[in-house]
DSSP file (Angstrom, degrees, kcal/mol; ACC not computed):
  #  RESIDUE AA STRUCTURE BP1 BP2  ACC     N-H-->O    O-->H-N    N-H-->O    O-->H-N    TCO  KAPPA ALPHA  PHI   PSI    X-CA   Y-CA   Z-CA
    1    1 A X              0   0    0      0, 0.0    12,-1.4     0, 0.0     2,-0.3   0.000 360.0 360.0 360.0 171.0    0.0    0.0    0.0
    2    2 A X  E     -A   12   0A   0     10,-0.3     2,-0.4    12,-0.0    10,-0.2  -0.967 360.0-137.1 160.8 126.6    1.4    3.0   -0.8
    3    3 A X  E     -A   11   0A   0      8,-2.8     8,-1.7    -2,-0.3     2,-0.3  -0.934  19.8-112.2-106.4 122.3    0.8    7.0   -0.5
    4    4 A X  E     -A   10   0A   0     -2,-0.4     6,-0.2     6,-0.2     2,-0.2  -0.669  35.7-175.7 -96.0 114.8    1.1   10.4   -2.3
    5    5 A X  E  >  -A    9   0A   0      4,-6.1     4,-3.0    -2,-0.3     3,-0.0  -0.669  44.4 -52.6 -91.0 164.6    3.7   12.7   -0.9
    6    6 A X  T >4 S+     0   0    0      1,-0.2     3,-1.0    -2,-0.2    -1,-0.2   0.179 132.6  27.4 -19.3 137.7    4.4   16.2   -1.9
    7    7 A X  T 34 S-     0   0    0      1,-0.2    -1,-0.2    -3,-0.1    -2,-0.1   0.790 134.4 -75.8  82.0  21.0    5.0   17.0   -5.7
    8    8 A X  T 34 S+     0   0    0      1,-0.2     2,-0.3    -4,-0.1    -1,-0.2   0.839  86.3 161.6  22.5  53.5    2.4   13.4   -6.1
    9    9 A X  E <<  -A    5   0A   0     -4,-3.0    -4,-6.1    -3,-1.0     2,-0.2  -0.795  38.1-132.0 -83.9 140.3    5.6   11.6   -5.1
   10   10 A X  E     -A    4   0A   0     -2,-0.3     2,-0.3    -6,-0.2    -6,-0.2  -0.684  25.1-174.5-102.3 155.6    4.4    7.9   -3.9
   11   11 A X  E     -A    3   0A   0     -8,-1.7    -8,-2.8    -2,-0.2     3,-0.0  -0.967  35.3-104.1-150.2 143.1    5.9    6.8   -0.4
   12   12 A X  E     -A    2   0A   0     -2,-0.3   -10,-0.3   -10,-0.2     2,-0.3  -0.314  43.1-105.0 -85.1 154.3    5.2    3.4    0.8
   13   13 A X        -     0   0    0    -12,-1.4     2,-0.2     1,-0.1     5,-0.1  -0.689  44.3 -92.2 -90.3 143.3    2.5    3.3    3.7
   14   14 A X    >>  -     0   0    0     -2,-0.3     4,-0.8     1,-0.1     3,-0.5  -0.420  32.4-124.2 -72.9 128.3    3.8    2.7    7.3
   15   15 A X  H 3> S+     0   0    0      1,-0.3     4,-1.9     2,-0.2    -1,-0.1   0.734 115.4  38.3 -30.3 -61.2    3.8   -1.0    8.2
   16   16 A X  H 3> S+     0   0    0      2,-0.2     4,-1.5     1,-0.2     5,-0.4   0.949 111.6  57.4 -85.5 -35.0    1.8   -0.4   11.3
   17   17 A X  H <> S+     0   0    0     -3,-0.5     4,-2.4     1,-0.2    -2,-0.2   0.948 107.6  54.0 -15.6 -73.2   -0.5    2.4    9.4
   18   18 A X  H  X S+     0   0    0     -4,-0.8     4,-2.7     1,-0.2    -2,-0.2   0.776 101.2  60.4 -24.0 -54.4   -1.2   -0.6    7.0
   19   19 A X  H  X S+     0   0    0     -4,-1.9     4,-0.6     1,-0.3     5,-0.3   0.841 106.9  43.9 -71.4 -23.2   -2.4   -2.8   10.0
   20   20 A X  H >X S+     0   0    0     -4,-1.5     4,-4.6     2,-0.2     3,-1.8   0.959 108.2  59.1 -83.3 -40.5   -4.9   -0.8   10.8
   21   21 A X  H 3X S+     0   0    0     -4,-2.4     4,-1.8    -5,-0.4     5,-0.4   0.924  99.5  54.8 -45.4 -43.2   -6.2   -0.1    7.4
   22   22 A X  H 3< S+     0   0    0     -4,-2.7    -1,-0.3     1,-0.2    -2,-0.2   0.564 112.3  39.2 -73.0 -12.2   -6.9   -2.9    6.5
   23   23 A X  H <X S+     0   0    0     -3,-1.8     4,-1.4    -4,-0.6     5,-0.5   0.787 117.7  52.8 -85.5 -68.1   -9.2   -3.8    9.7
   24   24 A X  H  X S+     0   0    0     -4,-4.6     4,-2.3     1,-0.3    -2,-0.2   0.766 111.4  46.8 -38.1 -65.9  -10.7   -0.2    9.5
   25   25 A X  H  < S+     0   0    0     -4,-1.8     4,-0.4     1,-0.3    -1,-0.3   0.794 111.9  46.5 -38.9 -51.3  -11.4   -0.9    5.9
   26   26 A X  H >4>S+     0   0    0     -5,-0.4     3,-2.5    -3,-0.3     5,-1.0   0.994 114.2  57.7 -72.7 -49.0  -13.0   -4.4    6.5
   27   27 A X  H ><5S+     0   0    0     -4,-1.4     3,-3.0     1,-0.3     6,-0.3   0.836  98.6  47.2  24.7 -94.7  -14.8   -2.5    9.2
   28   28 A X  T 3<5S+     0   0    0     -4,-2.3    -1,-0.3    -5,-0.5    -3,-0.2   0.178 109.8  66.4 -80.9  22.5  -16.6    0.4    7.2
   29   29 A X  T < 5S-     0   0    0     -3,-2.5    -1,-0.3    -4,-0.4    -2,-0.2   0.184 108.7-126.9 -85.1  -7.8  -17.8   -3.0    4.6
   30   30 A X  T < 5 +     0   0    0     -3,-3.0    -3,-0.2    -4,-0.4    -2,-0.1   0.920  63.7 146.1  76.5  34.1  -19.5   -4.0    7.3
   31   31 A X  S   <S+     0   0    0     -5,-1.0    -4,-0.1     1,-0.2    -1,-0.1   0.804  83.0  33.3-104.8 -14.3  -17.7   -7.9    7.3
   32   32 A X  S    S-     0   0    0     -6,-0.2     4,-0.3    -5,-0.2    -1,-0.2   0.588 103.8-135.5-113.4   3.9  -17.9   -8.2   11.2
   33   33 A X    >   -     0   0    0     -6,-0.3     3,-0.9     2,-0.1     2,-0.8  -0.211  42.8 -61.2  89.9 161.6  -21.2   -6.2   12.3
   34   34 A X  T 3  S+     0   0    0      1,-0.1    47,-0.1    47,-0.1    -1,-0.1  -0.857 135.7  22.2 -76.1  92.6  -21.5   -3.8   15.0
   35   35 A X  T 3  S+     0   0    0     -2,-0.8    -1,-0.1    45,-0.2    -2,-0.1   0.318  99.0 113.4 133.3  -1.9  -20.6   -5.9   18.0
   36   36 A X  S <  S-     0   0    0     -3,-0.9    44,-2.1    -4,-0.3     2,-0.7   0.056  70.7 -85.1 -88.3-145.7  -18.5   -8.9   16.0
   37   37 A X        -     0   0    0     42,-0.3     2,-0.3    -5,-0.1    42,-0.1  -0.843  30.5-154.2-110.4 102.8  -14.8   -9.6   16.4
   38   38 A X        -     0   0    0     -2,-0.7    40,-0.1    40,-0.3   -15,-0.0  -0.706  48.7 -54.4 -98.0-179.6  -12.2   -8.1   14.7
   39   39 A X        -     0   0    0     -2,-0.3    -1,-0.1     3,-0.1    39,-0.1  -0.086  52.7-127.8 -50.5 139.4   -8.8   -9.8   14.0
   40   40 A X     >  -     0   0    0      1,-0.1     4,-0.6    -3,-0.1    37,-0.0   0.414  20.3-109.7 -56.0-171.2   -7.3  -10.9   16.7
   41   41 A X  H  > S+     0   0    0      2,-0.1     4,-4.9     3,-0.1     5,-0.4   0.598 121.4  53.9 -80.3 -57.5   -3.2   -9.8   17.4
   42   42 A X  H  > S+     0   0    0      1,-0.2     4,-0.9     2,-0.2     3,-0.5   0.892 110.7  44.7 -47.4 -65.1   -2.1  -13.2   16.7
   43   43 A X  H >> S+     0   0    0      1,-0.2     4,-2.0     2,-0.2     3,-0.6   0.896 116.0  45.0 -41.4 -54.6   -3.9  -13.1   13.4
   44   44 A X  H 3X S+     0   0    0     -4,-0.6     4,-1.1     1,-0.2     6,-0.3   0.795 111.7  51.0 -66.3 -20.5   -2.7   -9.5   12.3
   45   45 A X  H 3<>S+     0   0    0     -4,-4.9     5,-2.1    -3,-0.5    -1,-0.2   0.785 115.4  42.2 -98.0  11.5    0.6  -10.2   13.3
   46   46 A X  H <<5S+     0   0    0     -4,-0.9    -2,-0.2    -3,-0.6    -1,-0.1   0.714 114.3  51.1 -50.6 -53.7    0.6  -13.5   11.2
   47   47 A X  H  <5S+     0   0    0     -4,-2.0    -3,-0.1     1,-0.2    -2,-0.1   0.966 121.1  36.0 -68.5 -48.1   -1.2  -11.8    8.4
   48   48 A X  T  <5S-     0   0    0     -4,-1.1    -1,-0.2    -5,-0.3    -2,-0.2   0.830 104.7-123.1 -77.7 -31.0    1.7   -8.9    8.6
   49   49 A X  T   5S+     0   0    0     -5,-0.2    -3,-0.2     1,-0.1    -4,-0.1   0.740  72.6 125.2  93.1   8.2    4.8  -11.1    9.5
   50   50 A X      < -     0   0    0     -5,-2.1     2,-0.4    -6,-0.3    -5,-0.1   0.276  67.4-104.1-100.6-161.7    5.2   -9.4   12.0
   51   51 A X    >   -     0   0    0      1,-0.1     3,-1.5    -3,-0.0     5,-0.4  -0.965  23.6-137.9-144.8 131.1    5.6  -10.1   16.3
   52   52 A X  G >  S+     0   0    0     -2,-0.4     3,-0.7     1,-0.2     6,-0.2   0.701  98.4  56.8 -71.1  -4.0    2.8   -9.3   18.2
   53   53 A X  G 3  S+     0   0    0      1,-0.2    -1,-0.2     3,-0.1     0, 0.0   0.243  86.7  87.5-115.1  35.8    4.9   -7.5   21.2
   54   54 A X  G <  S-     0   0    0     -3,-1.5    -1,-0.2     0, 0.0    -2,-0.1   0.491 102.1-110.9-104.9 -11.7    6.8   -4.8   18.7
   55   55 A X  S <  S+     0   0    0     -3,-0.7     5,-0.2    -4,-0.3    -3,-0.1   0.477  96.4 101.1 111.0 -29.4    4.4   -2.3   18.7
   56   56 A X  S    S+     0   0    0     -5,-0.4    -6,-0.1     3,-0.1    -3,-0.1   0.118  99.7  36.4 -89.5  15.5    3.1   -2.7   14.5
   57   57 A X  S    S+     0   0    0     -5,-0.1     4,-0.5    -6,-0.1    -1,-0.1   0.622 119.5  42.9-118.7 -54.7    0.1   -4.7   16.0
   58   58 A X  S >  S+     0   0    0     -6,-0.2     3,-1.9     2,-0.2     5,-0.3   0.961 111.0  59.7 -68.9 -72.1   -0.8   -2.8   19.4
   59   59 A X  T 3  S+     0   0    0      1,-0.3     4,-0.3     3,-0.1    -3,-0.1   0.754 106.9  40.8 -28.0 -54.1   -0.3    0.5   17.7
   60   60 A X  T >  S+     0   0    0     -5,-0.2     3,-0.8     2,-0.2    -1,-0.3   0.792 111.5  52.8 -61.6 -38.6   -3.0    0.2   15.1
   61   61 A X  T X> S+     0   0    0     -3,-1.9     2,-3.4    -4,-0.5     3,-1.3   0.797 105.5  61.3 -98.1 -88.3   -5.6   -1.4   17.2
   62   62 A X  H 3> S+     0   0    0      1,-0.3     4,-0.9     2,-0.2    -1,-0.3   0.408 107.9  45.6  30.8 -44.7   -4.9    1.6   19.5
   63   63 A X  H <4 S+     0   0    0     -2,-3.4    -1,-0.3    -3,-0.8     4,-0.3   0.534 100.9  57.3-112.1   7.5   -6.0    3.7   16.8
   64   64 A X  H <4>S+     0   0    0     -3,-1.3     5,-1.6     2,-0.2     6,-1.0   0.540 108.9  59.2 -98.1 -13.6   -8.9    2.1   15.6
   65   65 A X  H ><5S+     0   0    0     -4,-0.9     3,-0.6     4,-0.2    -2,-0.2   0.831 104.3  40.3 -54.7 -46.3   -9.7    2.7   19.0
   66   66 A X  T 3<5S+     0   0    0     -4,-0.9    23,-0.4    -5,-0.4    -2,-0.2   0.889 110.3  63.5 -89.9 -29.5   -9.4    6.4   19.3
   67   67 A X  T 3 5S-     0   0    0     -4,-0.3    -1,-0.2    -5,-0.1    -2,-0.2   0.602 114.3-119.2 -69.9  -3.6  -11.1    6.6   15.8
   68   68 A X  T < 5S+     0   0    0     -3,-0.6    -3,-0.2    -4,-0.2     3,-0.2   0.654  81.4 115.8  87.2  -3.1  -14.1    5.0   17.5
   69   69 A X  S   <S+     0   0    0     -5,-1.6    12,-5.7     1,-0.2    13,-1.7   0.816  75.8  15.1 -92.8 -22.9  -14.4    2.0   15.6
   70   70 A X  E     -B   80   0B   0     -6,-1.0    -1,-0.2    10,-0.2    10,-0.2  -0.944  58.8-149.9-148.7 152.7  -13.7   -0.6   18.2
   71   71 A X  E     -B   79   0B   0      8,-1.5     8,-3.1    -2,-0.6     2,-0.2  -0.234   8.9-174.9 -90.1-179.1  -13.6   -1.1   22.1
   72   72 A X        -     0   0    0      6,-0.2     2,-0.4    -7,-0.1     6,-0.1  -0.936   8.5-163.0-175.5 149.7  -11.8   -3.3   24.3
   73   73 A X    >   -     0   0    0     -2,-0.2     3,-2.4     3,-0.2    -2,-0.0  -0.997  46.7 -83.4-147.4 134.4  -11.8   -3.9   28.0
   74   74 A X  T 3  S+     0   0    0     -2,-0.4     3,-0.1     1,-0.2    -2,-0.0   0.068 112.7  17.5 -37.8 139.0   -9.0   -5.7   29.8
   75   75 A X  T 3  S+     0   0    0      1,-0.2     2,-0.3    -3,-0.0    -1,-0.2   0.741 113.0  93.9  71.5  -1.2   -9.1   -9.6   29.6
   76   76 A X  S <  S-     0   0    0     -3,-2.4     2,-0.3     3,-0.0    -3,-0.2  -0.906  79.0-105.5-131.1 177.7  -11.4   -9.3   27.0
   77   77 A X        -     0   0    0     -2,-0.3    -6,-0.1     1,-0.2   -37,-0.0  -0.618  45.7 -93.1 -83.2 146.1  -11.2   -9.3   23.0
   78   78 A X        -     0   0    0     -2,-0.3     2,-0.4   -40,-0.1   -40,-0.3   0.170  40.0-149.5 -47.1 148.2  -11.7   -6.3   21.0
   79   79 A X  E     -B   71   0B   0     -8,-3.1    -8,-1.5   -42,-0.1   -42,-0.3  -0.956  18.2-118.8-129.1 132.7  -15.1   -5.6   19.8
   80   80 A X  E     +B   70   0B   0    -44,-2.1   -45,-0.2    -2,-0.4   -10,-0.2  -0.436  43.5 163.1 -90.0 134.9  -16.5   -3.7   16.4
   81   81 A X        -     0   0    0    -12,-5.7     2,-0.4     1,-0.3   -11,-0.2   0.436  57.5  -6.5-135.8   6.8  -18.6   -0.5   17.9
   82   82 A X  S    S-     0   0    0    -13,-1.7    -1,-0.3   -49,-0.1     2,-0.1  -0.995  70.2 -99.7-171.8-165.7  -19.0    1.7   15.3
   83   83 A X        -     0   0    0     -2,-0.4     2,-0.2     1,-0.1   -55,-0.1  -0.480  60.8 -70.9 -97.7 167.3  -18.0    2.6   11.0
   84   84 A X        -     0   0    0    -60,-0.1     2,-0.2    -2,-0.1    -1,-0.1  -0.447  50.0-152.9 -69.2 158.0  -15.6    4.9    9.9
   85   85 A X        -     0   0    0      2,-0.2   -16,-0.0   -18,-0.2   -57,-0.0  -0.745  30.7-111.4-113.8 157.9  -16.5    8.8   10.5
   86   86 A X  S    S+     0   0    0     -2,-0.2     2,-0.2     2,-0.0    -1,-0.1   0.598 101.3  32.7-103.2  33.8  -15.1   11.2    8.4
   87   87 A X  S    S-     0   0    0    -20,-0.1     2,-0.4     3,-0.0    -2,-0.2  -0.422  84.0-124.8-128.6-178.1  -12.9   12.6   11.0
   88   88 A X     >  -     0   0    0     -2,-0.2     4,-1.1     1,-0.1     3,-0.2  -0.872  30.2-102.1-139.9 145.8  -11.7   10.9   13.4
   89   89 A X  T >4 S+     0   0    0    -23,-0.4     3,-2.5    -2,-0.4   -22,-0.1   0.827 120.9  62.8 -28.7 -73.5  -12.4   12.0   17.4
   90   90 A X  T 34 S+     0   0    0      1,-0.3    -1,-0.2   -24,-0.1   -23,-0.0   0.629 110.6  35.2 -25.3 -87.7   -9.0   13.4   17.5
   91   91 A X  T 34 S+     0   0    0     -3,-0.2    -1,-0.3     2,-0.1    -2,-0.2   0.474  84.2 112.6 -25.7 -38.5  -10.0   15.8   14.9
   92   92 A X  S << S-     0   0    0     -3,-2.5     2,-0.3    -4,-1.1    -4,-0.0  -0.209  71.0-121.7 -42.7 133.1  -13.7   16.5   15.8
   93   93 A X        -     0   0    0      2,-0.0     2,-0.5     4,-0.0    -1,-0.1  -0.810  22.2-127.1 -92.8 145.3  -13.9   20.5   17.1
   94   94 A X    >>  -     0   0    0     -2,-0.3     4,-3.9     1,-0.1     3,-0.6  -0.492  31.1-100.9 -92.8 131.2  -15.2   20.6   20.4
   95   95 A X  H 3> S+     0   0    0     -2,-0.5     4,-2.8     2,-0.3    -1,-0.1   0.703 121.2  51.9 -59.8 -22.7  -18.3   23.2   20.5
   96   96 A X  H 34 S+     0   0    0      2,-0.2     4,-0.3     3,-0.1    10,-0.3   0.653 106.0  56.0-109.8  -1.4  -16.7   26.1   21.9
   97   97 A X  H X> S+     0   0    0     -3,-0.6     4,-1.0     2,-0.1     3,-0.6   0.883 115.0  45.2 -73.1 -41.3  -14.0   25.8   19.2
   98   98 A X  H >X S+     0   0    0     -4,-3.9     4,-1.5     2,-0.2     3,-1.3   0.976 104.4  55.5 -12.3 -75.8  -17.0   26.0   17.1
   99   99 A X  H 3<>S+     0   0    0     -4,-2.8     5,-0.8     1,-0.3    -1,-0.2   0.597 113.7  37.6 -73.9  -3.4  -18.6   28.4   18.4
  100  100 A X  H X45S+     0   0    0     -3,-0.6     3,-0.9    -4,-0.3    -1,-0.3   0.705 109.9  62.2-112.0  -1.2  -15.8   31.1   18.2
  101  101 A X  H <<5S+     0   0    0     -3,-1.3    -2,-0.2    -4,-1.0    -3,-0.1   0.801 101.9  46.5 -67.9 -25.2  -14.6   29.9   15.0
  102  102 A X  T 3<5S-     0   0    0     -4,-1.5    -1,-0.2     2,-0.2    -2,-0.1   0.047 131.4-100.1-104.4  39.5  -17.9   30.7   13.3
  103  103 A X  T < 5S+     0   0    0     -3,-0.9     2,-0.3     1,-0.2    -3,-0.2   0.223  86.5 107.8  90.1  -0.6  -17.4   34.5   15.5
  104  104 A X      < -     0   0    0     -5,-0.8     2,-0.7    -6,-0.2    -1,-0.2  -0.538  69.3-116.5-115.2 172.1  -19.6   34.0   18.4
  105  105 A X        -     0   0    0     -2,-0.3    39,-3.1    38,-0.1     2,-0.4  -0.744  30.8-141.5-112.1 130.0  -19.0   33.3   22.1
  106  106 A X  E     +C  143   0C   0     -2,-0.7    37,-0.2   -10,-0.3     2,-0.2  -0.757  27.0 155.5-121.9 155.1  -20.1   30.0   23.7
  107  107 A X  E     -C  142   0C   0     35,-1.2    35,-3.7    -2,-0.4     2,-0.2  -0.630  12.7-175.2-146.2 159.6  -21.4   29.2   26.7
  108  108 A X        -     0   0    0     33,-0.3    33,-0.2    -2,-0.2     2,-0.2  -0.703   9.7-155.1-156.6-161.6  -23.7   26.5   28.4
  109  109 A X        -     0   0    0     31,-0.3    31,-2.0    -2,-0.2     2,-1.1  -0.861  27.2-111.2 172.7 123.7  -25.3   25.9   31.8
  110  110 A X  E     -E  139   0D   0     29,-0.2    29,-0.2    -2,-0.2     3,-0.1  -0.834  28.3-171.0 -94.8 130.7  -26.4   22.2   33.6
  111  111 A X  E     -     0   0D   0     27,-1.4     2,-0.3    -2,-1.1    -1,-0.2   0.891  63.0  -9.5 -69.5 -62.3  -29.8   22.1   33.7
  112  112 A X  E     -E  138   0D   0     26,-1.8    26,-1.4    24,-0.0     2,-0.4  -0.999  62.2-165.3-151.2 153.3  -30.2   19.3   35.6
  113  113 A X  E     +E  137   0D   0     -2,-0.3     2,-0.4    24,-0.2    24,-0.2  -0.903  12.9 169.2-135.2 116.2  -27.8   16.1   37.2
  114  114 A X  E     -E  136   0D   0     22,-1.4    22,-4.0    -2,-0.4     2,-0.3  -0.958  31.2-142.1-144.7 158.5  -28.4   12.9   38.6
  115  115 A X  E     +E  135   0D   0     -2,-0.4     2,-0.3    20,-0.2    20,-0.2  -0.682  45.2 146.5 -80.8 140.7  -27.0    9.5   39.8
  116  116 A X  E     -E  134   0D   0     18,-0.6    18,-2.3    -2,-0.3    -2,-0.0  -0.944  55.6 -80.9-165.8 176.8  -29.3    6.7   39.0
  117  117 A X  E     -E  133   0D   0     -2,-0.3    16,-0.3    16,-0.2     2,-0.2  -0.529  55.7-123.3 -60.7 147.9  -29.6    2.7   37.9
  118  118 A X        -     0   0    0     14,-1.7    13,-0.2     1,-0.1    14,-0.2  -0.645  30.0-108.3 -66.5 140.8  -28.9    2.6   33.9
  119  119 A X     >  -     0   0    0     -2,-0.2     4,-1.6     1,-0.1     5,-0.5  -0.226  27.1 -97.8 -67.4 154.8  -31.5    1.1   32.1
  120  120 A X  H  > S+     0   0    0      1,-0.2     4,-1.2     2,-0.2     3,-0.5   0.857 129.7  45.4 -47.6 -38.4  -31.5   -2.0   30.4
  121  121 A X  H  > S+     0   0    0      1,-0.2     4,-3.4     2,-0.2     5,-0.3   0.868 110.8  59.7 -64.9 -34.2  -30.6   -0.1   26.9
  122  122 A X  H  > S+     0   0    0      2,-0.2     4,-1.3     1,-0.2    -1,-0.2   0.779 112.3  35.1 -66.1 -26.1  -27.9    2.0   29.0
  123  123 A X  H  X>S+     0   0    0     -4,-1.6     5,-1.3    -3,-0.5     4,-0.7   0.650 116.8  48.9-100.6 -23.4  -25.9   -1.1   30.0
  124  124 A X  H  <5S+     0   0    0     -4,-1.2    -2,-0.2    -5,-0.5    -3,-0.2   0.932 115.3  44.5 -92.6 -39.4  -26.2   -3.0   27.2
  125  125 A X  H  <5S+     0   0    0     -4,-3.4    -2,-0.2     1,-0.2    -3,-0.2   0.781 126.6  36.6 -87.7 -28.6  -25.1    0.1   24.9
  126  126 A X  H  <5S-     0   0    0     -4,-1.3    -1,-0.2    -5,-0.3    -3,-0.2   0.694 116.4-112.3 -74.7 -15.0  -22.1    0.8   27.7
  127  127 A X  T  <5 +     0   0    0     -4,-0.7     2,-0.5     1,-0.2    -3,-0.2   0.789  55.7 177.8  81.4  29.2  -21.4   -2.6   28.4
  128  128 A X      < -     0   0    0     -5,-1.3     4,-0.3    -6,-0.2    -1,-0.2  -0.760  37.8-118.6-173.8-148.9  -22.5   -2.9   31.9
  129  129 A X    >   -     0   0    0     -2,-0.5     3,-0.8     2,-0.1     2,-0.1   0.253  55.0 -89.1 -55.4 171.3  -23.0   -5.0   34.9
  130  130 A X  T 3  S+     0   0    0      1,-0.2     3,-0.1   -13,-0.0   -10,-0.0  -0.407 116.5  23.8 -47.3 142.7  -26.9   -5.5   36.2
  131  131 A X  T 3  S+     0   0    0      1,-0.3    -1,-0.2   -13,-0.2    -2,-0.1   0.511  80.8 146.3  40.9  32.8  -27.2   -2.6   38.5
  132  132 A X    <   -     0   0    0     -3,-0.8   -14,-1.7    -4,-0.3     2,-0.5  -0.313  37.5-142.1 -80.0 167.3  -24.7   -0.1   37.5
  133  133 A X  E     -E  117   0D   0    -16,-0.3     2,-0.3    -3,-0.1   -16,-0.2  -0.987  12.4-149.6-142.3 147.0  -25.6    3.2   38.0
  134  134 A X  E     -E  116   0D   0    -18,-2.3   -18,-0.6    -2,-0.5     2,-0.3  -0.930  20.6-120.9-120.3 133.5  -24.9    6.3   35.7
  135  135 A X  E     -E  115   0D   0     -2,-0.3     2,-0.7   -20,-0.2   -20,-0.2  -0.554  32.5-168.0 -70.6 101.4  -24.2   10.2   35.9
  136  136 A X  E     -E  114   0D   0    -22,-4.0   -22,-1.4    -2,-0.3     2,-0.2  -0.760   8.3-178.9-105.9 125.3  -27.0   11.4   33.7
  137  137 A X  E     -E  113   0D   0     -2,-0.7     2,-0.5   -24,-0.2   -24,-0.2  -0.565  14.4-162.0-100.7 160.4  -26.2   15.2   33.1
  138  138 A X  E     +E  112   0D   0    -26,-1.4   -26,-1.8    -2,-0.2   -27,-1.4  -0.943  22.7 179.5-155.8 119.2  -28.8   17.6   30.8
  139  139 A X  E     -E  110   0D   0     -2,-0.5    12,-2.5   -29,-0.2     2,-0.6  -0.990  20.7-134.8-138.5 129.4  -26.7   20.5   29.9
  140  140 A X  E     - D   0 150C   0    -31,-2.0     2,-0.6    -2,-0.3   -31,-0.3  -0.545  12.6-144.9 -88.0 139.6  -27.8   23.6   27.6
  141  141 A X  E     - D   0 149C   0      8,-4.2     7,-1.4    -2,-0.6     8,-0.7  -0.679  16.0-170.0 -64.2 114.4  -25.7   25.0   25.0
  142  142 A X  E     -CD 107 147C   0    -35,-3.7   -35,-1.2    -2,-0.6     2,-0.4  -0.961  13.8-158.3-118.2 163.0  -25.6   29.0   24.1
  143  143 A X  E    S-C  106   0C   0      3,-0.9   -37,-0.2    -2,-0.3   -38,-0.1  -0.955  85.5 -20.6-114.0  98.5  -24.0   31.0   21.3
  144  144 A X  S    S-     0   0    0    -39,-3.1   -38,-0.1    -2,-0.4    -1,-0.1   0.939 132.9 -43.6  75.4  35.0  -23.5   34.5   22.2
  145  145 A X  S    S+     0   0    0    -40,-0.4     2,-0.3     1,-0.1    -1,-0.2   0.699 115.6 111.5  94.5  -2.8  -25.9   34.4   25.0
  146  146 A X  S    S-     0   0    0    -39,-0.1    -3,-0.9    -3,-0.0    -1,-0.1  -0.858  70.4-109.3-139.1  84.8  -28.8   32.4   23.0
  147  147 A X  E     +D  142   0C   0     -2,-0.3    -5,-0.2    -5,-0.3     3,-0.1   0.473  44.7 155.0  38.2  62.7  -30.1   29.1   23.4
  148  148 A X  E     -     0   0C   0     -7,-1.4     2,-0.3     1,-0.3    -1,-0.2   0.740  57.3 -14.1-117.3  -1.1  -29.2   26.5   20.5
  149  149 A X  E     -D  141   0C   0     -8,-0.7    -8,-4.2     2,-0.0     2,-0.4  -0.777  51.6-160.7 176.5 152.1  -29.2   23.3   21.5
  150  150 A X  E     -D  140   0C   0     -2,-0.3   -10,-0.2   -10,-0.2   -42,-0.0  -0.931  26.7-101.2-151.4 157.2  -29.3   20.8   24.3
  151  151 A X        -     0   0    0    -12,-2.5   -12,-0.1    -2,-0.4    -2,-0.0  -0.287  44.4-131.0 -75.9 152.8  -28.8   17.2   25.7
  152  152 A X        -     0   0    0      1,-0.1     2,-0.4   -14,-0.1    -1,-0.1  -0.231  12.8-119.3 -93.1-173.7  -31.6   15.5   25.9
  153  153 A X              0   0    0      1,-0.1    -1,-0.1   -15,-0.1   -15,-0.1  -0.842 360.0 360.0-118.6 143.7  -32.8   13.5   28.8
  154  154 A X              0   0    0     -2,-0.4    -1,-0.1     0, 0.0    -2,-0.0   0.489 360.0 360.0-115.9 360.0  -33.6   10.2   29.0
């Protein structure tokens, strides 16, 4: 695989770069679902030639990680939890870098906060135990003093 540098010079794509595409890629086709199994380490570093404890293995799934495409919990195997976006977190502006890049000054306010059990959809979409309990927070947005949006409450 293989890259365009300055001047549409091609530059070979970095090993562990690679590892990841190719999982993101099978990914955003949809070939393990929201919730299956992606490759194992032992597979990718098979597939790759590689040794799983260099760093070309770990690194990549690390970054499909901050890209939001899959979780992991200690002791357990990785899991698919969402597609590619067409930013990546990392990138994503943060609403009051929004709101002064498009000139205006932003501001919020909690409305309301509370501890309580999560619901069956709340554990099963965080991944947890029977009787956890969750911070649900309901916070308004403002732009310049004005009202634009808030989270809802469940």
């Amino acid at each position: 695989m293989v890259t365009v540098g300055p001047a549409g010079t091609e530059k070979p794509l970095a090993l562990f770069r690679q590892v990841a595409a190719d999982p993101g890629r099978e990914i955003g086709e949809g070939r393990y679902g929201s919730g299956g199994r992606p490759p194992a380490e032992g597979e990718l570093a098979e597939r790759y030639g590689v040794s799983r404890g260099t760093g070309t293995v770990r690194q990549p799934m690390a970054l499909l990680r901050t890209e939001g495409l899959i979780a992991s919990r200690r002791g357990t195997r990785r899991v698919v939890i969402g597609t590619p976006r067409p930013q990546s977190f990392g990138e994503l502006l943060s609403f009051p870098r929004w709101g002064r890049s498009t000139g205006e000054e932003p501001g919020g306010r909690i409305v309301a906060a509370e501890t309580r059990p999560a619901d069956a959809t709340e554990r099963e979409r965080l991944r947890l135990p029977a009787g956890a309990e969750i911070h649900a927070v309901r916070r308004l947005r403002t732009l310049s003093g004005r009202p634009v949006t808030s989270t809802p409450r469940r």
